[in-house]
N, C-alpha and C positions, 0 to 999 in steps of 0.2 A: 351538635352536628359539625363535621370540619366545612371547612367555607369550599367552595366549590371550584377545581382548577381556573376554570375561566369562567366570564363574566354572558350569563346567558339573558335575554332578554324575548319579551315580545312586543313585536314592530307592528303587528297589524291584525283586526279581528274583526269578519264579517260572517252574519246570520243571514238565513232564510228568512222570506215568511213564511210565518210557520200554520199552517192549514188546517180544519178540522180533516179535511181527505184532497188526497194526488192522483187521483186512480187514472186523470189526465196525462199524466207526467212518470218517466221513469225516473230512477235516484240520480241518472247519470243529470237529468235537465233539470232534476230539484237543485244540483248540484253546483253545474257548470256556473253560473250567474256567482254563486259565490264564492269561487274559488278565482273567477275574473274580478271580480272585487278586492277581497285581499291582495291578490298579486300587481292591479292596478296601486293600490294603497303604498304599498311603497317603491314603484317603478321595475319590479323585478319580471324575470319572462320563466317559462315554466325552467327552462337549459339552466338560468341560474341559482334553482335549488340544490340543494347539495342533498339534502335528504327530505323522503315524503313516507308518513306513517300516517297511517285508517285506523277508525275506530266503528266497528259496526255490528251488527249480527245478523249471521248464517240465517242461523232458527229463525227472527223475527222477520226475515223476510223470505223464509220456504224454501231455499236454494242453496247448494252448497256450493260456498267460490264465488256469491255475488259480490261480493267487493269486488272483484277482478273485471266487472262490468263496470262498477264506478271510476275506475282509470279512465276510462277512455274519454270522462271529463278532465283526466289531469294531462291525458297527449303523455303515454309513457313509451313514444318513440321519438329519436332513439333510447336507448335502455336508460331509466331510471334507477338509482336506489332507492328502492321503494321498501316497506314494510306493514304489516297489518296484525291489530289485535283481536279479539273479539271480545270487546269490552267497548263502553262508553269512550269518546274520544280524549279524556281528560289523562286518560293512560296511554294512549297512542303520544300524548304531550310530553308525557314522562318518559316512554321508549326516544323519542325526537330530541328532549335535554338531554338523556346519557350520551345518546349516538354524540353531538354536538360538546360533549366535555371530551370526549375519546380526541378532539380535534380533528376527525376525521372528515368535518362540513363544516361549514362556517353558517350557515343558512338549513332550514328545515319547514318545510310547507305539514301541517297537522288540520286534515277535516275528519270529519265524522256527519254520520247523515242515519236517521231512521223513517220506515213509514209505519205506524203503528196502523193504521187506518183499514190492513185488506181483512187484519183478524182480529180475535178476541184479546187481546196482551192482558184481559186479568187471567183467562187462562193459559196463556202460554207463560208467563212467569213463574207457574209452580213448576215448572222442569227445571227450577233452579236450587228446589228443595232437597233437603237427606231424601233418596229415592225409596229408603225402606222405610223409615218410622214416619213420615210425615208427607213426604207428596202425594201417595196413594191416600190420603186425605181430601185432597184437591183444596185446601182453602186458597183462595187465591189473594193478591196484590193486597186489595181494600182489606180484605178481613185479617189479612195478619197485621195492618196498621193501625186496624181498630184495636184488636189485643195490644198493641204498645200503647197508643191510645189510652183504653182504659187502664192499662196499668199506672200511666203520670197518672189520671185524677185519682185512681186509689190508692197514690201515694203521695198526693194532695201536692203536686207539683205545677196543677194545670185544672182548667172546667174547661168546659162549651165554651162560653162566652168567653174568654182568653182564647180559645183557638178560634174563636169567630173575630176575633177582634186582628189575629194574624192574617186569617185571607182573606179581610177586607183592606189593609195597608197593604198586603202584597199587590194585591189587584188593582189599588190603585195608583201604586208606583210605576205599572205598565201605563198605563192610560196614556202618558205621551211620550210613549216608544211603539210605533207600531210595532218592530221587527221581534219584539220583546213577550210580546202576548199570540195569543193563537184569533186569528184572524176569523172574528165571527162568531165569536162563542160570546154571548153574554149568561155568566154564569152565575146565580143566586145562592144563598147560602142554603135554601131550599131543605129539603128532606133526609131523613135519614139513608143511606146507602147502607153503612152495615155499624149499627151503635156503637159508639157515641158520634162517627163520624159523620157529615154530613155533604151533599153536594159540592157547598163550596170548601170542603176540607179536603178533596183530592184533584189532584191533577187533573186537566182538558188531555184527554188522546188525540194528538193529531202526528201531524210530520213534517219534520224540518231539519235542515243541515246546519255545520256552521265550520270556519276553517280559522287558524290559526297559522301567522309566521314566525318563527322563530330565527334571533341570530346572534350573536357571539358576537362579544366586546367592542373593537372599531366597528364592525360593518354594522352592528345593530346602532350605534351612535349615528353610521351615514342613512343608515334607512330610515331611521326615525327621529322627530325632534326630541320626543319627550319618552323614551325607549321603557320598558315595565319590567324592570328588573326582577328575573326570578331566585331572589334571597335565599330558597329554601322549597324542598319539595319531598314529601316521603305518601307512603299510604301502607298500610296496614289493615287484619280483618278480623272479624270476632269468628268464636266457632261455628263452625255448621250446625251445629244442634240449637233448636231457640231454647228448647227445655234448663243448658244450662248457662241463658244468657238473662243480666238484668236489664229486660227491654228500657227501663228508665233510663239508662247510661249508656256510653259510646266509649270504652275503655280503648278500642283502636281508632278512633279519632282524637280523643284527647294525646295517643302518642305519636299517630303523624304529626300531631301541632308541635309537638314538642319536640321530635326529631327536625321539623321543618323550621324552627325559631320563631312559632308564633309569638312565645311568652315572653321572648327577649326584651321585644318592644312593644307598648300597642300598637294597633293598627284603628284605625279610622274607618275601614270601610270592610264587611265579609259580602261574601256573594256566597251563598247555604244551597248547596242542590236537598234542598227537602220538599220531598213532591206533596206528603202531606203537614199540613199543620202543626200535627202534633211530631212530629220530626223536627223541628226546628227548634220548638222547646229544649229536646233532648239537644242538638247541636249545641244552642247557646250555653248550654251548662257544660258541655263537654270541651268547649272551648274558650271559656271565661270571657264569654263576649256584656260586656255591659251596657246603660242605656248610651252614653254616650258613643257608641259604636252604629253606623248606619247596614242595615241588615237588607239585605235583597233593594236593593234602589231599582234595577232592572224589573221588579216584579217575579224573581224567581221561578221554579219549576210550578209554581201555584196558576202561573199567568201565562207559562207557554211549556209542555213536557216531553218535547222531541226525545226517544227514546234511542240512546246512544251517543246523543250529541248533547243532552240537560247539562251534562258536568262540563264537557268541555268548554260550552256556555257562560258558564258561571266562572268560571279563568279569563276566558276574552271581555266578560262586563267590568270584571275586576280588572283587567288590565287597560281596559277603554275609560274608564272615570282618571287613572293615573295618564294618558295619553291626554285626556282633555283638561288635564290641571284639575279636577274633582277628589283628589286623592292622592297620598303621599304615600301611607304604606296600607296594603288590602289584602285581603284573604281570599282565596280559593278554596270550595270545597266539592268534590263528587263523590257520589256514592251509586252503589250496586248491591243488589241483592236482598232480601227481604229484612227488614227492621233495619235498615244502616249499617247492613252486615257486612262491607267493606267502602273503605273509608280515605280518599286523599285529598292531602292540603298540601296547599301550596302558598309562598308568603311573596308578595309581589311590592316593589318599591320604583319609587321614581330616584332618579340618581341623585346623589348628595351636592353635587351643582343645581340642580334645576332649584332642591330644595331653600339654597343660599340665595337662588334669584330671586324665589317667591319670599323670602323674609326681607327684600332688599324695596 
């Protein structure tokens, strides 16, 4: 991958709590708190953004144009350059780096916010399916996990107990991170939900936000002491059809890593948006992650699964252990769509000064 015109970084990253339900609260109020958060974080006011991109969904919240209700926690007067995806906010991140190489902003504000909570999300995600040969099926979320699922163990890559043994270190990695897990949920490894999956093998549905700042070269140096250098960033997607995918593999994440300069060097720490279990499996092989690599320290999508904001998540914990000196070079990963059917990494570093200080 060529190296990037300028030097992009992230300065600052604040979550939600994340709820099992808001029916209290609109997105705007889920929101507002942490969008003053990160903007507190490194002294900046809303005027001195240069650019703001959303990441969110229409569908999952029954309104078309709700994002444009979520501004008016960002104060988009007077006129803002704003933008919006409709995707997880970890692609709103990647729309906010390109803006930001263009040189066009020095600065760029990136939230994302979901409430899973008013409807059913295992059945609203199969509108994401081929609309002729598979969605008129209806399988939904869980049950097409299970089929990836049971394909690792029958092709002896994984059991039960190996993925029980994953959302019990996930979970308990949250344990002292409130903002990190879903608030009130004590979850069991408990029952089957749909074979071989279990309880504690899929995501808590709840709702929660979370924002990112982004900034270019000097100003990201004055905003922050220990800035999360973004090295590398691509995403990539398998086909639509699962008939001709091998659910055991991640053929497009293993080449975002590789367009993003995973392999160059190791990295010390990944942060895996794998909402279940057996997704993580498939992840670490897809991206040559070993033991020596520390995997979800946040408690990942397993501990808290805000729907449109999990990935962008998984960016700011990665970027937060490199801001607290926990991490030198770390991995991002999001994904979307049923079996890890689109896929971005991102490669986050602390600058090569800090690193001269910490060996000094």
């Amino acid at each position: 991958m060529r190296p990037p015109i300028r030097d992009i970084a992230v300065v600052a990253f604040a979550q939600s709590d994340h709820l099992r339900t808001t029916d209290e609260m609109s997105e705007v109020e889920m929101l507002m708190p942490v969008l003053h958060e990160v903007l507190a974080a490194t002294g900046l006011k809303t005027a001195d953004i240069g650019f703001t991109c959303s990441g969110s969904s229409d569908y999952l919240a029954g309104r078309a144009f709700s994002f444009t209700m979520a501004l008016d926690g960002v104060g988009a007067w007077p006129p803002i350059s704003e933008s919006h995806v409709e995707m997880d906010g970890a692609w709103a991140l990647y729309e906010a780096w390109t803006k930001l190489l263009t040189g066009e902003a020095d600065t760029a504000l990136v939230y994302s916010y979901g409430k899973s909570s008013p409807g059913s999300v295992r059945d609203v995600l199969t509108r994401q399916l081929d609309p002729y040969y598979v969605a008129p099926l209806w399988p939904d979320a869980v049950a097409l996990a299970a089929l990836q699922a049971q394909s690792l163990i029958d092709a002896g890559e994984t059991d039960e107990s190996a993925l029980a043994g994953v959302a019990a270190r996930s979970r308990a990695a949250a344990a002292d991170n409130p903002h990190a897990q879903l608030r009130g949920a004590d979850v069991p490894h408990g029952d089957y939900v749909v074979n071989p999956l279990r309880t504690g093998d899929c995501p808590p549905i709840g709702d929660g936000a979370a924002a990112v700042i982004l900034a270019a070269g000097d100003r990201a140096r004055e905003l922050c002491e220990r800035p999360a250098w973004i090295r590398g960033i691509d995403h990539r997607i398998e086909a639509h059809s699962l008939g001709v995918r091998d659910l055991t593999d991640s053929p497009s994440t293993r080449l975002a890593a590789e367009r993003a300069g995973v392999f160059e060097r190791p990295v010390d720490t990944a942060e895996l948006h794998a909402p279940f279990t057996s997704q993580e499996v498939v992840l670490r092989k897809a991206l040559r992650l070993g033991e020596d690599v520390t995997v979800n320290p946040s408690g990942g999508a397993l501990a808290a699964n805000p729907m449109m904001a999990a990935g962008l998540i998984r960016i700011g914990e990665a970027a937060a252990r490199i801001h607290r000196g926990e991490s030198r070079r770390a991995l991002g990963h999001a994904t979307s769509g049923p079996c890890l059917q689109q896929n971005l990494v991102a490669v986050l570093e602390a600058s090569e000064e800090a690193s001269e200080g910490e060996n000094r």
